[in-house]
C-alpha distance (Angstrom), angle and dihedral (degrees) to the residues before:
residue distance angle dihedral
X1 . . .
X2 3.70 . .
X3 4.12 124.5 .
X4 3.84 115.0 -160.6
X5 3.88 116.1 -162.9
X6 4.02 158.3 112.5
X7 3.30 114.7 -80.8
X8 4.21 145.3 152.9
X9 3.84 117.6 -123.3
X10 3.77 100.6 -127.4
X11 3.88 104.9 171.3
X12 3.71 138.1 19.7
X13 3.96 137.0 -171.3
X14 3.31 136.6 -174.9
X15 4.15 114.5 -115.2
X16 3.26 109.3 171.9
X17 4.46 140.0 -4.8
X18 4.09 75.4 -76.0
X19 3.85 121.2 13.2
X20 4.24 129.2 67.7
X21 3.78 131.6 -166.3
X22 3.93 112.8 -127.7
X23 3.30 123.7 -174.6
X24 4.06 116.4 -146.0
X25 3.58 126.7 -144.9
X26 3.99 95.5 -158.6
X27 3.91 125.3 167.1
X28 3.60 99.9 -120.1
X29 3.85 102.5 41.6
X30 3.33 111.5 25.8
X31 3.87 123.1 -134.9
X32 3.42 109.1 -2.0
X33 3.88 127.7 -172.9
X34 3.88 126.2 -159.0
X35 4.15 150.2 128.0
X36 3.86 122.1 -67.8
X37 4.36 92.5 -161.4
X38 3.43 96.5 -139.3
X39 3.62 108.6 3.5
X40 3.44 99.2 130.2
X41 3.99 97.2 58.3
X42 4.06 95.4 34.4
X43 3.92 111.8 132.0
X44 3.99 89.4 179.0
X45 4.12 123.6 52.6
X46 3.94 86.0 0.8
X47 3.90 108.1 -171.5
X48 3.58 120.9 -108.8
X49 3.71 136.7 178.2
X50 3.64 106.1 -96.2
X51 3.51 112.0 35.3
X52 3.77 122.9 133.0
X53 3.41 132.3 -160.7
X54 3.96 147.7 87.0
X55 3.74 109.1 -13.9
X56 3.97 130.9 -169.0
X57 3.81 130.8 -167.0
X58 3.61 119.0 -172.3
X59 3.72 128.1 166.9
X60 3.96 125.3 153.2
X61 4.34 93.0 -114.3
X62 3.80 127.1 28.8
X63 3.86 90.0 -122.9
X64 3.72 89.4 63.2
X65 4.11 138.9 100.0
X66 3.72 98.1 -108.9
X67 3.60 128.6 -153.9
X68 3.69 114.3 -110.5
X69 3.94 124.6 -142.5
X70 3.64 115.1 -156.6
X71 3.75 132.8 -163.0
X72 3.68 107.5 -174.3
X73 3.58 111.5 -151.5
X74 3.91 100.4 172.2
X75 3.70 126.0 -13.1
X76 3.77 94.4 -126.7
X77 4.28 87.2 -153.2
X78 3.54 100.1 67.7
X79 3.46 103.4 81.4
X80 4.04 84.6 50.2
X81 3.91 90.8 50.4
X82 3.68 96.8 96.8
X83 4.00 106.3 34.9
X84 4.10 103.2 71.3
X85 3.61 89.8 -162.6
X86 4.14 90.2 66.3
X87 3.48 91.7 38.7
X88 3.73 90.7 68.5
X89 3.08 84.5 46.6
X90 3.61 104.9 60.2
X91 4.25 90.7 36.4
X92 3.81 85.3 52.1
X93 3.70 91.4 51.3
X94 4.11 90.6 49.5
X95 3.37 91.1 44.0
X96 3.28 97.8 56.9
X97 3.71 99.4 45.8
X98 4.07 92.9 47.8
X99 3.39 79.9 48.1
X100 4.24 110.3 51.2
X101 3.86 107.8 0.7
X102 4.12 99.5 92.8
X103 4.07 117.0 -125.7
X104 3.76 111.9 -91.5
X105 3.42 98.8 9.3
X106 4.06 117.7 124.1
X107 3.83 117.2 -118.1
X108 3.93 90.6 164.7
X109 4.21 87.9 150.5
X110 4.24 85.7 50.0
X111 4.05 88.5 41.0
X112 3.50 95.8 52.4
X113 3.82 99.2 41.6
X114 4.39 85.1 43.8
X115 3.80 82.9 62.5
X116 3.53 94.6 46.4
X117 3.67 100.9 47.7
X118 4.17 88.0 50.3
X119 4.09 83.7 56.3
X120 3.22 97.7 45.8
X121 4.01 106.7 51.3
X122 3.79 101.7 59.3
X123 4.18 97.2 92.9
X124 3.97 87.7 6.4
X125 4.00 109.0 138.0
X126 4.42 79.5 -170.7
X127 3.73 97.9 63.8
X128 3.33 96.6 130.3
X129 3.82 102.8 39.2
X130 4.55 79.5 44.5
X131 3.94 83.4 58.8
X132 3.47 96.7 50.2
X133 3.23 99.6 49.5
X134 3.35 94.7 54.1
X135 3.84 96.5 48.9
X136 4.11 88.6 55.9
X137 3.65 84.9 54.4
X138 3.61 89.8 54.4
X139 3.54 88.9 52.7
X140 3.57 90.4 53.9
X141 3.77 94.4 52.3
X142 3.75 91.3 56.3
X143 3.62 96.8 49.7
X144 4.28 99.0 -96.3
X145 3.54 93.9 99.9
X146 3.92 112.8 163.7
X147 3.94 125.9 -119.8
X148 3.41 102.4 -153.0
X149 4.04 88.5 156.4
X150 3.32 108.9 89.1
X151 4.04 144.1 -3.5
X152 4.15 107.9 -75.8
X153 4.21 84.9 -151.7
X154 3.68 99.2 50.3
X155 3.74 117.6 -2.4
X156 3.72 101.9 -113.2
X157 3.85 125.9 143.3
X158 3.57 108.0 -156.2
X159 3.61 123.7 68.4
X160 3.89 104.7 26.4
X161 4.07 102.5 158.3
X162 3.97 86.6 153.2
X163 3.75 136.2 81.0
X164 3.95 113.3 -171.0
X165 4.11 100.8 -132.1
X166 4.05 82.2 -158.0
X167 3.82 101.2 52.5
X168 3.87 100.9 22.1
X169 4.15 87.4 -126.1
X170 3.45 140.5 124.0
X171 3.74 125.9 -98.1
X172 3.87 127.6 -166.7
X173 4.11 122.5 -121.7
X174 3.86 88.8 -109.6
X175 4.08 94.7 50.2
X176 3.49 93.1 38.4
X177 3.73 101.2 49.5
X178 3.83 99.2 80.5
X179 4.23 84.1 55.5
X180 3.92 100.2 37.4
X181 3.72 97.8 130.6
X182 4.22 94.0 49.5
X183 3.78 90.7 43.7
X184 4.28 128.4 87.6
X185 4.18 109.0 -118.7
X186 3.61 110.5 -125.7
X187 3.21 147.9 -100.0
X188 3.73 103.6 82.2
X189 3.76 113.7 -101.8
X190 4.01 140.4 161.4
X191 3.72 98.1 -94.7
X192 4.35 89.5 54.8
X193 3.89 84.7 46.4
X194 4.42 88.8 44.3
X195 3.71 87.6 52.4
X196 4.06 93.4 48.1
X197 4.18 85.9 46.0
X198 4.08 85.9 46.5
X199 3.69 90.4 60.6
X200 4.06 95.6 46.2
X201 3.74 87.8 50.4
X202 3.58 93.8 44.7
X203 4.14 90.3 49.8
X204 4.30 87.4 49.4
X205 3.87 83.3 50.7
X206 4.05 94.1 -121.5
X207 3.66 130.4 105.8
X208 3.46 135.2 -108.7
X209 3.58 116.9 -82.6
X210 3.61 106.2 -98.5
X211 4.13 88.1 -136.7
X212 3.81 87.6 60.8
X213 3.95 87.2 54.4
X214 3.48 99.6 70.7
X215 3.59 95.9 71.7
């Protein structure tokens, strides 16, 4: 069986004195996992989390490691290497797809706006608000997308100070009140979105990746 696609390199391992594991976040296939032969001891084209490019998995049965190929055509990390704040970034991004995004499933939409968000925060005076974005979307793509539209209680628009930690919607001041102390405060930030990821971790039985806990 051989897979032929673009993808990111978002983890590595060692396996042996001279082989890794990597697992690939491509845009066809998902998360795939597989061997680099030699990885480990290469002096030339040495992998490193972050590079992009053409990627090919071949292995003789589906049910098998493969053996990935990888053409790096820009390690999408370096311009992150020397701000710490975007480094977290990036390793909380990886972490969290290795993490939740099954193997061999397609997330093209996720893919696509992964690459996009790695583009777009070297120079970026938004990095946070870019980060956050993109972990609500994640949300979404594992079925815990947030409402943030309208009140779940009565339908109103205006005044929603409350997000329900049970439904992932919005409730208004004057629905909310009664349940104040069980309900998240708006505005939308990364510890409401940590506490939604908590909860998806805790329901796949594994923790939270610890690069997603420094925020």
């Amino acid at each position: 069986m051989q897979i032929e696609t673009t993808g990111i390199l978002i983890n590595l391992r060692p396996f042996s004195e001279r082989d890794m594991v990597a697992h690939v976040f491509t845009m066809d296939n998902g998360v795939l996992v597989g061997m680099l032969r030699g990885g480990a001891v290469a002096k030339k084209n040495r992998p490193l989390v972050g590079q992009y490019g053409p990627v090919s998995w071949n292995a003789r049965i589906d049910s098998q490691l493969g053996v990935f190929h990888l053409e790096s055509e820009k390690n999408l990390s370096a311009p992150l290497m020397l701000n710490n704040d975007l480094l977290k970034i990036m390793n909380a991004v990886f972490a969290l797809i290795y993490t939740l995004v099954p193997e061999r499933e397609s997330y093209k939409d996720l893919y696509l706006r992964t690459v996009r968000l790695l583009n777009e925060l070297p120079g970026s005076d938004s990095a946070y608000d870019l980060y956050l974005k993109w972990e609500c979307d994640l949300l979404a793509d594992l079925g815990y997308a947030l409402d943030l539209t309208k009140c779940s209680g009565c339908g109103l628009v205006d005044n929603l100070v409350y997000l329900s930690p049970r439904t992932g919607r919005a409730v208004c001041a004057d629905c909310g009140a009664p349940y104040a102390d069980k309900l998240y405060k708006l505005p939308l930030n990364l510890n409401i979105t940590k506490r939604f990821i908590s909860g998806i971790c805790a329901a796949q039985g594994v923790d939270i990746p610890l690069a997603r806990k420094v925020f």
